[in-house]
Structures are given as structure tokens and as C-alpha cells.
N, C-alpha and C positions, 0 to 999 in steps of 0.2 A: 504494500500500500504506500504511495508516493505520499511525502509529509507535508504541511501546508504549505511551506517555501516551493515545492515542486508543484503542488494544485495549482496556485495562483499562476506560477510560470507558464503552467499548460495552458489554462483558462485566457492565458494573454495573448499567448501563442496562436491558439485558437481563434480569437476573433479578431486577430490581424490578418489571420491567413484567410478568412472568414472575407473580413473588407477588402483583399486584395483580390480575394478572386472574384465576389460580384462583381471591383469597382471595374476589373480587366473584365470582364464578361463584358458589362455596359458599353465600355470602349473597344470592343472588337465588334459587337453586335450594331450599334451607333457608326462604327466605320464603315462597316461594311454598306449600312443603309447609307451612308453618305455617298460612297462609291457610285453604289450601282442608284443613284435617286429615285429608291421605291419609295418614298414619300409622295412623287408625282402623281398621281392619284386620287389622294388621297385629299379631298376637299382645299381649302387653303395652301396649298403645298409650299409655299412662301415660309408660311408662317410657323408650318411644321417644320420648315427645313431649322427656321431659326431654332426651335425648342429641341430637335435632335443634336443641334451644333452644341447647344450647351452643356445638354448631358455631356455629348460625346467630351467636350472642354473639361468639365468638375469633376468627369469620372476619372479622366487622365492626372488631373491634379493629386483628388482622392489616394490614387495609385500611386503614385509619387511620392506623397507624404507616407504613404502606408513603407513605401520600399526604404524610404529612409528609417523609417523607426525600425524595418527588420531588421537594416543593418546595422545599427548602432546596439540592437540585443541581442544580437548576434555577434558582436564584435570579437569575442574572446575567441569564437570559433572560427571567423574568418583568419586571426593573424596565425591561431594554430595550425590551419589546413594552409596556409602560404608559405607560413614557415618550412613547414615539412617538404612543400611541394618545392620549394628552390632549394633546400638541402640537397636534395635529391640528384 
């Protein structure tokens, strides 16, 4: 049984992994609609286009922020796996 110091780590772990991959979801699934402009269609398309840009803009943001906090609690483990790998 992992001790509270370990729950809380997972529980953190988890819903960064959590918001990194909706917020990547939103931003591939947004791109793609931006792409191929299946909004056109779709009533307003103007106006849709604006409301899918911005997703697709905060969700890439989101991501962003999200990938920086990985790596900053991740930090210990990144200089160890570098270390190693340039000893090598």
C-alpha cells in the first residue's frame, strides 16, 4: 500500500496526465477541423471558425502549461535518465 507522500504524488500525476491529454485531444481534434474546414457547413461558419480557433489556441496553451509543470516534477528523473544516457 503506497503511503500518503506516494497517494498524493499519484493523485497529481494523474490529473496532469488527465489535462494533458484532453487538452492534446482538443488541439488535434480542433486542428484537424481547422484543416480540412468542416465547420463550413455548419450555419455561421465565420463564426464557428472563430470559436474552434480559440479552443484550438487555450487548448495548446493548457498543454503547454500542463508540459511544463511535468517537467519541472519530473525533474529528478529527467537529469537521472541524461545522466546515464551521456555516460554511456
Amino acid at each position: 500500500m503506497p503511503s500518503q507522500k506516494e497517494g498524493i504524488t499519484m493523485k497529481k500525476n494523474f490529473y496532469l496526465d488527465l489535462l494533458l491529454f484532453v487538452s492534446g485531444l482538443l488541439c488535434i481534434v480542433t486542428g484537424i477541423v481547422l484543416d480540412f474546414h468542416l465547420f463550413a457547413g455548419f450555419g455561421n461558419g465565420r463564426a464557428l471558425k472563430g470559436i474552434i480557433t480559440n479552443i484550438h489556441t487555450y487548448s495548446g496553451y493548457i498543454m503547454m502549461i500542463g508540459l511544463l509543470f511535468h517537467i519541472i516534477w519530473h525533474w529528478k528523473w529527467v537529469k537521472a535518465v541524461a545522466k546515464k544516457e551521456i555516460g554511456q
